[in-house]
C-alpha positions as CSV (number, residue, x, y, z in Angstrom):
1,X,-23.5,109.8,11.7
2,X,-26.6,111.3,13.4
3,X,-25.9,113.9,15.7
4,X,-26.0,112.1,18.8
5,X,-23.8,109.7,17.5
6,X,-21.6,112.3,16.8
7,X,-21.4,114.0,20.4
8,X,-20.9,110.2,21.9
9,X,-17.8,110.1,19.8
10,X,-17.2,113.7,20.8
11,X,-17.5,112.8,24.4
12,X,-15.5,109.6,24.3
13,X,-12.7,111.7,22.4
14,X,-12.1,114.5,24.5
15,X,-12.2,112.1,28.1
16,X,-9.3,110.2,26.1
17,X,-7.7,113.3,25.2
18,X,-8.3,114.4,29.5
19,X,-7.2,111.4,30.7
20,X,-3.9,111.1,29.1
21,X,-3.0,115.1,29.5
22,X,-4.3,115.5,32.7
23,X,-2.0,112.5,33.7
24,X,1.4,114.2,32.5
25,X,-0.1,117.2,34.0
26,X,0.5,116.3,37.5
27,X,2.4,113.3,36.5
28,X,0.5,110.2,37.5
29,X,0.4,107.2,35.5
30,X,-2.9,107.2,33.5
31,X,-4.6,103.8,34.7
32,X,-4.8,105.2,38.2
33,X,-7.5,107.1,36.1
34,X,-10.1,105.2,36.4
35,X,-13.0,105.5,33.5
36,X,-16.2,105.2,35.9
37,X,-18.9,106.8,33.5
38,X,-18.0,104.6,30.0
39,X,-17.5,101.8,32.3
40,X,-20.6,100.2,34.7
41,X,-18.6,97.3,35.7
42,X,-15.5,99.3,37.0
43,X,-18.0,101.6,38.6
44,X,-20.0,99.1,40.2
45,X,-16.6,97.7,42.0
46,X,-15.4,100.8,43.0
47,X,-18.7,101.7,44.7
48,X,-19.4,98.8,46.0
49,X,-15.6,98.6,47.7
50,X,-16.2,102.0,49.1
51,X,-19.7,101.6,50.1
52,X,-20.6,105.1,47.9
53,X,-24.4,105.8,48.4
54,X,-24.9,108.4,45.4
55,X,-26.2,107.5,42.4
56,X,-24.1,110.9,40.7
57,X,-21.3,109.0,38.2
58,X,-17.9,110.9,37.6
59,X,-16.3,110.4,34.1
60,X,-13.0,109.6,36.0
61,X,-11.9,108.6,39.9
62,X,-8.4,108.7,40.8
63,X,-7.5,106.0,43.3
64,X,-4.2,104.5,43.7
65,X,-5.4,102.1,46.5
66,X,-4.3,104.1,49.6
67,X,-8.2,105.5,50.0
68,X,-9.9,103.9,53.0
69,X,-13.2,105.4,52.7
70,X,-15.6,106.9,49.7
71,X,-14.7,110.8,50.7
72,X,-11.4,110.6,50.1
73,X,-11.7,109.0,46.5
74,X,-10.6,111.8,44.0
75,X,-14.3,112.3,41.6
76,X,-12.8,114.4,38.3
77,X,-15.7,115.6,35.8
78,X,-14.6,116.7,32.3
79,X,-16.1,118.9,29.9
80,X,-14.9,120.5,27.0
81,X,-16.0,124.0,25.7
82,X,-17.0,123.8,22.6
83,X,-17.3,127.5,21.5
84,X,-21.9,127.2,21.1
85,X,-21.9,129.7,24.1
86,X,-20.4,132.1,22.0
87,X,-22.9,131.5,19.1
88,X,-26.2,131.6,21.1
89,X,-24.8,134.5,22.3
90,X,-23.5,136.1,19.3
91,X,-20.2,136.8,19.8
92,X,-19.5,134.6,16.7
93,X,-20.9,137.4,14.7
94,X,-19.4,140.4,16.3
95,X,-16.2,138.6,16.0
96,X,-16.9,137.9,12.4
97,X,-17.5,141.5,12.0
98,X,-14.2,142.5,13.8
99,X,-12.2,140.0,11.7
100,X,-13.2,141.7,8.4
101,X,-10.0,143.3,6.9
102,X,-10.0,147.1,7.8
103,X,-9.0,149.5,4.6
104,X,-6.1,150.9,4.6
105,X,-5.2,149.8,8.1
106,X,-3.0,147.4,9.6
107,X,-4.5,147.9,12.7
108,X,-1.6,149.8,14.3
109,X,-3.0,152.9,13.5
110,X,-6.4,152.5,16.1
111,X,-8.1,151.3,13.4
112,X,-9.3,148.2,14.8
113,X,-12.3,146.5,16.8
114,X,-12.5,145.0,20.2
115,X,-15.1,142.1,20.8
116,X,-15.7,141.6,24.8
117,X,-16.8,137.7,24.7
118,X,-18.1,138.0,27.9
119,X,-19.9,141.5,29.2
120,X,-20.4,142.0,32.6
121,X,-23.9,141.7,33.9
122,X,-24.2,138.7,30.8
123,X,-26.4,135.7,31.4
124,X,-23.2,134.4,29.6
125,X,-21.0,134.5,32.7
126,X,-23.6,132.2,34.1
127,X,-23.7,129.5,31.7
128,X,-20.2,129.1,31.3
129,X,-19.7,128.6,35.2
130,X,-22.5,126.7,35.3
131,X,-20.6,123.4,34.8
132,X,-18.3,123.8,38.0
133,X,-21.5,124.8,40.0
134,X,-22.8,121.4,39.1
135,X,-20.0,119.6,39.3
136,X,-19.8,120.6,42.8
137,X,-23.1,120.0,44.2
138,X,-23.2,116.4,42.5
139,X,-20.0,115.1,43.7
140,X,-18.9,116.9,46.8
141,X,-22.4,116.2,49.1
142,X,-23.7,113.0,49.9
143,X,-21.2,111.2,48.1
144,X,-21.2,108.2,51.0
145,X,-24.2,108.2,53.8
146,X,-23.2,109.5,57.3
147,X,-19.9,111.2,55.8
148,X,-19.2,115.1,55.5
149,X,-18.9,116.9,52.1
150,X,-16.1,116.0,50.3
151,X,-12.7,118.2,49.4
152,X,-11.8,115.6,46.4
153,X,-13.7,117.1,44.0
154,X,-11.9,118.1,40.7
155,X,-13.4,119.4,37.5
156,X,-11.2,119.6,34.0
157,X,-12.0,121.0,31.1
158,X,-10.4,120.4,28.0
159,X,-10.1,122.3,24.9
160,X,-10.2,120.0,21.5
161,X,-6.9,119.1,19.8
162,X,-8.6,120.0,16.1
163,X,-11.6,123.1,15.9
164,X,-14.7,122.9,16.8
165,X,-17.0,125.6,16.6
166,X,-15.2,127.9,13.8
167,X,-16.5,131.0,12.0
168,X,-14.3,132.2,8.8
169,X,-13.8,135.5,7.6
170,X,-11.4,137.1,4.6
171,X,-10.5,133.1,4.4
172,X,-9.2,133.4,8.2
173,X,-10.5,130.6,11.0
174,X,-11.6,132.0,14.3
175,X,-12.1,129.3,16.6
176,X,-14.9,129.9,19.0
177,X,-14.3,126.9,21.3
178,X,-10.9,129.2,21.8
179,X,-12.8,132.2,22.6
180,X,-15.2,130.3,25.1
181,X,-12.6,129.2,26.3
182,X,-10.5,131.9,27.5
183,X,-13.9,133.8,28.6
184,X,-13.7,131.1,31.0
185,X,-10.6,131.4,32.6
186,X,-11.3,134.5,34.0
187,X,-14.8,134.0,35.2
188,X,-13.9,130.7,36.4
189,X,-11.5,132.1,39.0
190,X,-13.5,135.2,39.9
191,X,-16.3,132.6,40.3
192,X,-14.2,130.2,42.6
193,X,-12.3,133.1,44.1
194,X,-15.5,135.1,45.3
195,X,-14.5,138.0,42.8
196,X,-11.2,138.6,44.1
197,X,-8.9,137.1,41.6
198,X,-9.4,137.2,38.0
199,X,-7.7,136.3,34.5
200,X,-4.8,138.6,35.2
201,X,-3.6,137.0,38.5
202,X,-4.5,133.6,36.7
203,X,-2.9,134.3,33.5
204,X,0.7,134.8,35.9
205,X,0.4,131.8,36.7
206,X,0.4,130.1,33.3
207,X,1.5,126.1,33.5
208,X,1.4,126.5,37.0
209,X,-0.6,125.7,39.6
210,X,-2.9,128.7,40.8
211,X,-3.7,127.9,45.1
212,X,-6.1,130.1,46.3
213,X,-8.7,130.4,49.0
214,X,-12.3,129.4,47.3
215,X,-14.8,131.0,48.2
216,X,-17.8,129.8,50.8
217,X,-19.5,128.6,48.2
218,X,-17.2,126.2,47.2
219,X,-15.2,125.9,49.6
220,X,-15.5,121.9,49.3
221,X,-14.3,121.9,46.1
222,X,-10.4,120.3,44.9
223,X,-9.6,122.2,42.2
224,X,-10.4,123.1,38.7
225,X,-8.1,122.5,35.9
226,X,-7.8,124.0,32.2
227,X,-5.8,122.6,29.6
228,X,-5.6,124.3,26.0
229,X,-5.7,122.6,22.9
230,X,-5.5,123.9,19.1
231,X,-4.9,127.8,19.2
232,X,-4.5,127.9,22.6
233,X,-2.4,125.1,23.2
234,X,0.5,124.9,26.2
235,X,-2.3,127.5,27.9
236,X,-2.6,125.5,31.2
237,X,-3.6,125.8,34.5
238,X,-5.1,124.5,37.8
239,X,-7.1,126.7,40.5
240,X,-6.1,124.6,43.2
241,X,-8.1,125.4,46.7
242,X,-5.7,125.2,49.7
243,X,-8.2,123.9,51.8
244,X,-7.9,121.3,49.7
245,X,-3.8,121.4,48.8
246,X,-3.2,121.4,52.8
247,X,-5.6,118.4,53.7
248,X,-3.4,115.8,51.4
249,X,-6.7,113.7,51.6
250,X,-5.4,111.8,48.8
251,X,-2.3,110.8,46.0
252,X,-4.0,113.7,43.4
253,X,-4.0,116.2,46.1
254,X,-0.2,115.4,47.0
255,X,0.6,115.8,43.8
256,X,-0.7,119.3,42.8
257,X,0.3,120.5,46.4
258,X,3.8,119.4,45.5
259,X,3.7,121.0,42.3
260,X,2.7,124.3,43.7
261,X,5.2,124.3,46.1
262,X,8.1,123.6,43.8
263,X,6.4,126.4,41.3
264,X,6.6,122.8,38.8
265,X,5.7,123.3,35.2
266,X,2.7,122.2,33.9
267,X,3.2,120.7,30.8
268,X,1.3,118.2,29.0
């Protein structure tokens, strides 16, 4: 399998594995998922019936048929982080370095190391927000001609169920999709929240749903979701905007407000 074959497969994969747990997530039934990037025919239909103008594709929109216009279709990207931030970045090494076995030391005694896998001031923090900055100026502007930005705009990402990107050390696995992943949480909400909230006010809310004021420069964005896989599995959460949450635009946005007003588990 050549290597572009192998991140199709990859891609295809982990939007499978996003459907179905995003679905139990907020508890909707998976077809009202519909898959618009692997699928021209359904996306054709669904633009068409809507009379959506951009040429920007989705991998998933959410319609249960109570939309009456292009804006208030729910456009979900997914992406899953595969831990090759952390190796162009070498984080993979220090952390190879701070898993070696310490003499004498079982680590209660200070003798340990701390790895930071993402410094401040980091062209790191960059590129691993990077995807919701996109995500946002593709599918929240210009989505149908004539029509103001969009609030139904949702991005998920989606760890693996098996390892990725792994380093091993002293016959230990470190996953470094894992470690991307959680350096993401936290610059993810102090990216959508304007730097006011980071990992620790997000890391409360574990399996639930997070609402928050987004900043101005996205304040057209839905939400942005994070389900754990692997080592960080049952580690879920969505950053839900409550611009967004109080608009109900749509079924998805019912459903998450619901959720975060009943303080509902998240599990998937």
């Amino acid at each position: 399998m050549t290597p572009e074959e192998y991140q199709i497969k990859r891609r295809i994969e982990v939007e499978q594995r996003a459907r179905g747990k995003h679905s139990r997530l907020i508890n909707i039934p998976p077809e009202l998922l519909i898959e618009v990037e692997s699928h021209k025919n359904e996306k054709n239909r669904v633009y068409e019936q809507f009379s959506i103008t951009t040429k920007k594709t989705p991998d998933f929109i959410a319609t249960d048929g109570s939309e009456r216009c292009g804006n208030s279709l729910m456009f979900i990207e997914v992406n899953e982080p595969q831990g090759g931030l952390m190796k162009a970045y070498g984080i993979d090494e220090q952390l190879r370095n701070a898993a070696k076995n310490a003499p004498l030391s079982n680590g209660m005694d200070g003798n340990y190391s701390r790895v930071i896998l993402n410094p401040p001031q980091s062209p790191i923090n960059g590129e691993i927000t990077n995807k919701i900055k996109n995500t946002y100026k593709k599918y929240s502007f210009n989505r149908c001609s004539g029509q103001e930005p969009s609030l139904n705009t949702g991005l998920l990402y989606c760890m693996g169920d098996s390892r990725h990107e792994t380093i091993e050390q002293d016959n230990n696995l470190v996953s470094m999709s894992h470690a991307q992943f959680f350096a993401l949480l936290g610059e993810a909400c102090l990216t959508l929240s304007g730097r006011k909230k980071g990992f620790p006010e997000l890391h409360s809310c574990k399996k639930k749903v997070f609402a928050i004021d987004f900043c101005e420069e996205f304040k057209f964005m839905g939400f942005v979701a994070f389900i754990g896989g692997d080592s960080a599995i049952g580690y879920n959460y969505i950053v839900a905007n409550k611009r967004f949450l109080r608009a109900k635009a749509n079924f998805v946005a019912k459903k998450i407000a619901k959720l975060a007003g009943t303080k509902g588990k998240l599990e998937c």
